[in-house]
VMD Tcl script that builds the backbone (N, CA, C; Angstrom):
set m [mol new atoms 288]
animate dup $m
set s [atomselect $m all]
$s set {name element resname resid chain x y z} {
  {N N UNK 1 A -17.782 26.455 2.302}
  {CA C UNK 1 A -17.159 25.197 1.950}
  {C C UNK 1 A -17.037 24.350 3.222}
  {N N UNK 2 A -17.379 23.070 3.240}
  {CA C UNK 2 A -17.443 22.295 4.000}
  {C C UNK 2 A -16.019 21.679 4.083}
  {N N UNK 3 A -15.662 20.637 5.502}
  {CA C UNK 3 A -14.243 20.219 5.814}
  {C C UNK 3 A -14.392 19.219 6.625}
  {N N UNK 4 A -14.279 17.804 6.030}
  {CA C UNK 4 A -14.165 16.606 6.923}
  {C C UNK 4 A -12.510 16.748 7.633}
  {N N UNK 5 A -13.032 16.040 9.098}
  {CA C UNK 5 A -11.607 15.834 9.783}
  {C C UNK 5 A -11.743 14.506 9.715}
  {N N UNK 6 A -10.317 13.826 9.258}
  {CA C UNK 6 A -10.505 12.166 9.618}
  {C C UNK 6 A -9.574 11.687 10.449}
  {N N UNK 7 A -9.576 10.517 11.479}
  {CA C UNK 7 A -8.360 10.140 12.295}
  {C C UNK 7 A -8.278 8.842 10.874}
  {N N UNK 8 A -7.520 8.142 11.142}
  {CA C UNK 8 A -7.312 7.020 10.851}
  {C C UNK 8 A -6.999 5.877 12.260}
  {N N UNK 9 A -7.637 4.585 12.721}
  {CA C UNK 9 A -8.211 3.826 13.682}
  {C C UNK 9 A -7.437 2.750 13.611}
  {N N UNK 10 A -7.071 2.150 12.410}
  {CA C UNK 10 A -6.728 1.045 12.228}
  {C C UNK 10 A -5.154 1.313 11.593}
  {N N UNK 11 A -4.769 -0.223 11.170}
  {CA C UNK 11 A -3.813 -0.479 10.455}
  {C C UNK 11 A -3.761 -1.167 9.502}
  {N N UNK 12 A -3.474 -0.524 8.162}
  {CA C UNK 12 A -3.284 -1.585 6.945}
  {C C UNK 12 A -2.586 -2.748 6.629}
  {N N UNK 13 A -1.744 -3.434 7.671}
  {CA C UNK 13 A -0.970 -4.055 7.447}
  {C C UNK 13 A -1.855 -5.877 7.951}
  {N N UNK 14 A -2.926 -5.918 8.413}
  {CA C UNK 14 A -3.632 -7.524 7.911}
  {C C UNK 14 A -4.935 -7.213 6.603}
  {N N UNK 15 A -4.679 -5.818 5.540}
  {CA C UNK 15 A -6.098 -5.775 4.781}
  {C C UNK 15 A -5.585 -7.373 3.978}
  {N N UNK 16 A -6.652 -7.134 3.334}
  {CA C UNK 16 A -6.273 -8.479 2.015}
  {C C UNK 16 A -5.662 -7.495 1.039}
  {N N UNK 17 A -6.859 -6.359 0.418}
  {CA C UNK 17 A -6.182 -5.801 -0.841}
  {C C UNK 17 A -5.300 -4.448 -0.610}
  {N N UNK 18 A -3.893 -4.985 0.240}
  {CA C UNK 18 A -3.255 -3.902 0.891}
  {C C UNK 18 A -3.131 -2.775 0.462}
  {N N UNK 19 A -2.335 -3.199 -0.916}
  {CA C UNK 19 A -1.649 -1.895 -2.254}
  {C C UNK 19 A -2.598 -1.012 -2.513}
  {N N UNK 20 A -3.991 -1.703 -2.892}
  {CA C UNK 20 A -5.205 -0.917 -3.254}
  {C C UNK 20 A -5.061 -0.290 -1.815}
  {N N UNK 21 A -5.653 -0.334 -0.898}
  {CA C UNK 21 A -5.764 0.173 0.602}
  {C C UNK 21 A -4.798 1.740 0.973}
  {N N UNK 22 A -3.487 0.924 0.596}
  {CA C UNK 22 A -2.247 1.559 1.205}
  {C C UNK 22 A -2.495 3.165 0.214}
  {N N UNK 23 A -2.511 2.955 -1.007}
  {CA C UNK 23 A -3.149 3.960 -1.944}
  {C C UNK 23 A -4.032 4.977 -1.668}
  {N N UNK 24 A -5.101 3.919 -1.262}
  {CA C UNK 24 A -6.248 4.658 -0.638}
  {C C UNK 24 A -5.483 5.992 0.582}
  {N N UNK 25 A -5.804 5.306 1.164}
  {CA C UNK 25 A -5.419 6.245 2.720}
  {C C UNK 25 A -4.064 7.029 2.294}
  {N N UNK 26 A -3.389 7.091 1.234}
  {CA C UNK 26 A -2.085 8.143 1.080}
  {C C UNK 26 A -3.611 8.991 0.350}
  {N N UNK 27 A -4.045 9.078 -0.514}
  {CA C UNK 27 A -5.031 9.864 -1.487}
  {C C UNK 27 A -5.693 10.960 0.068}
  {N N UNK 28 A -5.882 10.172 0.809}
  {CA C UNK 28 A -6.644 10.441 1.971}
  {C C UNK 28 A -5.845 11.329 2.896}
  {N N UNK 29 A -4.561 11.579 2.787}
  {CA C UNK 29 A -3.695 12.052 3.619}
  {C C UNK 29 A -3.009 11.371 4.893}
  {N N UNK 30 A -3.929 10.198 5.004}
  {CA C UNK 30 A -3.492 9.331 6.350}
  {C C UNK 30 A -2.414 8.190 5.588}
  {N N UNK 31 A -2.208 7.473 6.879}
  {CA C UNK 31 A -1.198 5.886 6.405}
  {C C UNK 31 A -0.752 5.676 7.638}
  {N N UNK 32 A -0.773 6.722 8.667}
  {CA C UNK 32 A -0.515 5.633 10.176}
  {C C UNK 32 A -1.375 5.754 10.681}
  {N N UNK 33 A -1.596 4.899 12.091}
  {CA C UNK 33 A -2.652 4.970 12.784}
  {C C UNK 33 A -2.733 6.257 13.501}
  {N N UNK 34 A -3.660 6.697 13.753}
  {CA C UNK 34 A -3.916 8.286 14.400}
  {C C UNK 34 A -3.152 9.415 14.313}
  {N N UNK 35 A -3.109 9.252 12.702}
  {CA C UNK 35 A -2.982 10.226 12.008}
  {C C UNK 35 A -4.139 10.954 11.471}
  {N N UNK 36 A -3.844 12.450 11.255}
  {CA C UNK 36 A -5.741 13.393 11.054}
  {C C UNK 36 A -5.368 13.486 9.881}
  {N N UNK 37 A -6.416 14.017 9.159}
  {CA C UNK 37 A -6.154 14.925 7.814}
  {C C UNK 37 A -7.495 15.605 7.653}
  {N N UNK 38 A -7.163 16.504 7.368}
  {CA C UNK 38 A -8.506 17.687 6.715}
  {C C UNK 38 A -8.704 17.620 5.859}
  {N N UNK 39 A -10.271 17.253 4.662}
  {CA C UNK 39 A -9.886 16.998 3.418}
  {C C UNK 39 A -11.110 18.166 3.308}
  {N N UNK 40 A -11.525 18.422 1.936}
  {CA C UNK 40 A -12.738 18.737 1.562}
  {C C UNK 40 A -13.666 17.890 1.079}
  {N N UNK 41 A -15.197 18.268 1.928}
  {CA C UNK 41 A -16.364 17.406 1.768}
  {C C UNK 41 A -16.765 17.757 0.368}
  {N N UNK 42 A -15.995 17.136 -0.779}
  {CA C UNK 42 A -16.162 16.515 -1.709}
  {C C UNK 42 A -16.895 15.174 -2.193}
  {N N UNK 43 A -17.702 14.419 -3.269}
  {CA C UNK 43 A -17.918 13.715 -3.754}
  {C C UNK 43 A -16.978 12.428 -4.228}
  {N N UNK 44 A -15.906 13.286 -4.510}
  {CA C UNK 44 A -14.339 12.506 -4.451}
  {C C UNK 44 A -13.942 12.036 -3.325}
  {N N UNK 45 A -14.116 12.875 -1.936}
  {CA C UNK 45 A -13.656 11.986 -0.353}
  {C C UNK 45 A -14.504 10.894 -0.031}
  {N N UNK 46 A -16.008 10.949 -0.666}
  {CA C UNK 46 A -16.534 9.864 0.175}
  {C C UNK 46 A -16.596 9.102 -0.700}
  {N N UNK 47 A -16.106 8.564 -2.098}
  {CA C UNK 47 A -15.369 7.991 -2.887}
  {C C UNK 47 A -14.623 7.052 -2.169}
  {N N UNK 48 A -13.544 7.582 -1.521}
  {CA C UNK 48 A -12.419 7.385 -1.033}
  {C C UNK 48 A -13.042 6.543 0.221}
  {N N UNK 49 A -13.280 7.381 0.875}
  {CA C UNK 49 A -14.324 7.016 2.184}
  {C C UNK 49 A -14.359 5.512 2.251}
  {N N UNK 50 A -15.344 5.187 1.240}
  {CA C UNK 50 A -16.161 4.036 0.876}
  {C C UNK 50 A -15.245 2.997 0.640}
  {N N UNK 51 A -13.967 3.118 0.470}
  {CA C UNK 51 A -13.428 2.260 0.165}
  {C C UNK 51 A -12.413 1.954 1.576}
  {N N UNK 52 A -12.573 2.601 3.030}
  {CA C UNK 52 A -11.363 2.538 4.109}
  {C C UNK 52 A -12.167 3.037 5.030}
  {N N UNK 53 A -13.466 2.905 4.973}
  {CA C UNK 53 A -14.577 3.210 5.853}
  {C C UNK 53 A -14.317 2.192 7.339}
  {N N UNK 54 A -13.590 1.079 6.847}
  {CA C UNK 54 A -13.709 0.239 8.491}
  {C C UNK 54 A -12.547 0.683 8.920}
  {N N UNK 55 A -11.215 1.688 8.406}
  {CA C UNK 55 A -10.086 2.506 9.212}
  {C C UNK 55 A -9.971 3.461 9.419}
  {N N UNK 56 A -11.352 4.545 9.377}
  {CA C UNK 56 A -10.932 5.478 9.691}
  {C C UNK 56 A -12.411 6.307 9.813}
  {N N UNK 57 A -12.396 7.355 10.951}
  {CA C UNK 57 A -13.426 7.439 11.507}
  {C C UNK 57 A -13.320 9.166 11.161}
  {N N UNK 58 A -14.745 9.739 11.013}
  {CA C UNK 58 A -14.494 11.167 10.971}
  {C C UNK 58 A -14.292 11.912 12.129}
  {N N UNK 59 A -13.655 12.608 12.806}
  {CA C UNK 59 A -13.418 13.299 13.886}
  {C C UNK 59 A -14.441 14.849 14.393}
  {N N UNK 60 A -15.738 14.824 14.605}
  {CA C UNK 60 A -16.293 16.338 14.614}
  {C C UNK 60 A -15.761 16.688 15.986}
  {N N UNK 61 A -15.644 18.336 15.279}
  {CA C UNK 61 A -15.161 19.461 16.059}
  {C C UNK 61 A -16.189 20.024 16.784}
  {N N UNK 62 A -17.631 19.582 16.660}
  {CA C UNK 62 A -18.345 20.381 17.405}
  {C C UNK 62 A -18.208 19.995 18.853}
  {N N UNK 63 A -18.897 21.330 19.859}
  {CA C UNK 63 A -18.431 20.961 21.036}
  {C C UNK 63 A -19.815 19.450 21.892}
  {N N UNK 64 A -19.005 18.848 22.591}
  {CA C UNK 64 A -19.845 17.444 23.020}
  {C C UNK 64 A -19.456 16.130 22.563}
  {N N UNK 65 A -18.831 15.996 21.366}
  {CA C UNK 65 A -18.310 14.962 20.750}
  {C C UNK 65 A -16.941 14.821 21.007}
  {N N UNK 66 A -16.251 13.276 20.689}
  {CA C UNK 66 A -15.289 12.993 20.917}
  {C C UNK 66 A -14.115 13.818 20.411}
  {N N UNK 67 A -13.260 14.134 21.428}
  {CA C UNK 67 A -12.088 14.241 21.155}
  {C C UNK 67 A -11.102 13.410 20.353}
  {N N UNK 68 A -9.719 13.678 19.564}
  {CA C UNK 68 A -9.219 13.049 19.350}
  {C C UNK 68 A -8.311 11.435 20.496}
  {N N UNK 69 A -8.107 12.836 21.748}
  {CA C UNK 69 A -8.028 12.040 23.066}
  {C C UNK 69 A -8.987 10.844 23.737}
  {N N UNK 70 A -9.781 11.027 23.152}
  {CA C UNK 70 A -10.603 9.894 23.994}
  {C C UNK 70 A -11.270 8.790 23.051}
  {N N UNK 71 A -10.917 9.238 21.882}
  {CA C UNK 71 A -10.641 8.251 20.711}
  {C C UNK 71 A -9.813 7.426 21.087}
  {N N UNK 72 A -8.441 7.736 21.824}
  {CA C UNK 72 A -7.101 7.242 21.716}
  {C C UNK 72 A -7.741 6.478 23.393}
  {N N UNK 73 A -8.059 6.842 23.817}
  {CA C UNK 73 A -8.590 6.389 25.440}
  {C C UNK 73 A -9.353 5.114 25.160}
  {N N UNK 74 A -10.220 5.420 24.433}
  {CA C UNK 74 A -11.496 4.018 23.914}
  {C C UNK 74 A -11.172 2.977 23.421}
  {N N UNK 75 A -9.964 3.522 22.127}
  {CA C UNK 75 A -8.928 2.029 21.977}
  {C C UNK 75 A -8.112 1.711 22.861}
  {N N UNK 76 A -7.608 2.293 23.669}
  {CA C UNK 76 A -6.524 1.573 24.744}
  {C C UNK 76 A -7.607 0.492 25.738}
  {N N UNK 77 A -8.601 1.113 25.709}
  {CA C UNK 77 A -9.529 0.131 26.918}
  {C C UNK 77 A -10.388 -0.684 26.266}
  {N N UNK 78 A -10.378 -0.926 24.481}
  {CA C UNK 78 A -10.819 -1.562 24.047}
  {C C UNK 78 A -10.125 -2.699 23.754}
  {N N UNK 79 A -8.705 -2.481 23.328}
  {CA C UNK 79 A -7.607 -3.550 23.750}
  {C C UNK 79 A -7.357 -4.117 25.016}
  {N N UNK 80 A -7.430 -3.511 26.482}
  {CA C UNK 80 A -6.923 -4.175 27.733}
  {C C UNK 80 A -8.468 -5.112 27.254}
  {N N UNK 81 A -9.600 -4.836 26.553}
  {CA C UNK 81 A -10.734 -5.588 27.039}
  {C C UNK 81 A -10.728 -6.801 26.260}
  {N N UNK 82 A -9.993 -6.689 25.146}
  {CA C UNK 82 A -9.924 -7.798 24.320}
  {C C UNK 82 A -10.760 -7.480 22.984}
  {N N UNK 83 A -11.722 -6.459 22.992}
  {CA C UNK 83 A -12.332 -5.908 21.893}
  {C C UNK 83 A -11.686 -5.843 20.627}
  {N N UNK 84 A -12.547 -6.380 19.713}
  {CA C UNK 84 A -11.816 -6.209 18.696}
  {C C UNK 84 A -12.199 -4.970 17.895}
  {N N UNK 85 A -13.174 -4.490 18.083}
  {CA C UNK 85 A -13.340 -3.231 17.514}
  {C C UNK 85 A -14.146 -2.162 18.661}
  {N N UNK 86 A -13.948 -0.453 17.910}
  {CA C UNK 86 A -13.852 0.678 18.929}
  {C C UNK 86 A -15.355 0.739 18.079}
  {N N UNK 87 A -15.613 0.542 17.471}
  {CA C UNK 87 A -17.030 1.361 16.953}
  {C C UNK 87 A -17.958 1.200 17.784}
  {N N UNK 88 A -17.791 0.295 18.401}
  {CA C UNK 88 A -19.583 0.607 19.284}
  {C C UNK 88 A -19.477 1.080 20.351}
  {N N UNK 89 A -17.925 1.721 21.118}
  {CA C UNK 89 A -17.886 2.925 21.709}
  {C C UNK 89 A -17.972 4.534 21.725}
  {N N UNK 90 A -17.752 4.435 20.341}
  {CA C UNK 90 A -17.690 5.784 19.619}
  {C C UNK 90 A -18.700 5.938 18.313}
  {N N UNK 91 A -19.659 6.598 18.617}
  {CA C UNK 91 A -20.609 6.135 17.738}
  {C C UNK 91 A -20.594 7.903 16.747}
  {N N UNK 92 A -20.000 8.023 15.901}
  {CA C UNK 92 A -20.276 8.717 14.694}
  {C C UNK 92 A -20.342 8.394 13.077}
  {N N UNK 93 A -20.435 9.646 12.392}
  {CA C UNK 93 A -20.763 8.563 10.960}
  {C C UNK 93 A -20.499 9.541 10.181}
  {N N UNK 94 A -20.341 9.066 8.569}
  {CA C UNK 94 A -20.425 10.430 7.584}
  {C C UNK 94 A -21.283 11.063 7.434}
  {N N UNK 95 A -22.381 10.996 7.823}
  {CA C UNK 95 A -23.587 11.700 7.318}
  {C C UNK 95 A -23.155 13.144 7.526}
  {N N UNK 96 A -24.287 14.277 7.123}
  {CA C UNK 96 A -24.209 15.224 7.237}
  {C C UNK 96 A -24.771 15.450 8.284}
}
mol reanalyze $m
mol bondsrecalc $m
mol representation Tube
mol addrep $m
């Protein structure tokens, strides 16, 4: 059995369709920012996925890839930079 890790990146509080959103990411186990949750790589998560895909990033455990720490490092220096987004520092994805 397979096991997505997810951080959550962002914050729901400028979406447009919040309630829908806010929903979302409780289903998901998250709702603050860099918060994890372990779900199962289900058909139902990337469901979910698809709908909070620009807040929240999958976290792999294999060794070479980002830490949760330097997740948290990439946004701090993506903010002093004025960046508005971390994705094109941290480049992962759902795929398998």
């Amino acid at each position: 059995m397979a096991w997505l890790v997810l951080v959550q990146v962002r914050s729901e509080i400028r979406e447009q369709d919040r309630r829908v959103i806010h929903d979302t990411l409780r289903g998901l186990g998250l709702g603050k920012v860099w918060r994890v949750s372990v779900l199962e790589d289900t058909r139902e998560t990337y469901g979910l996925l698809e709908r909070v895909k620009h807040m929240v990033l999958p976290l792999d455990c294999r060794p070479g890839r980002p830490t949760l720490d330097e997740l948290k490092a990439y946004q701090r220096q993506a903010q002093r930079t004025g960046c508005r987004t971390m994705r094109a520092k941290v480049t992962v994805s759902f795929d398998n």
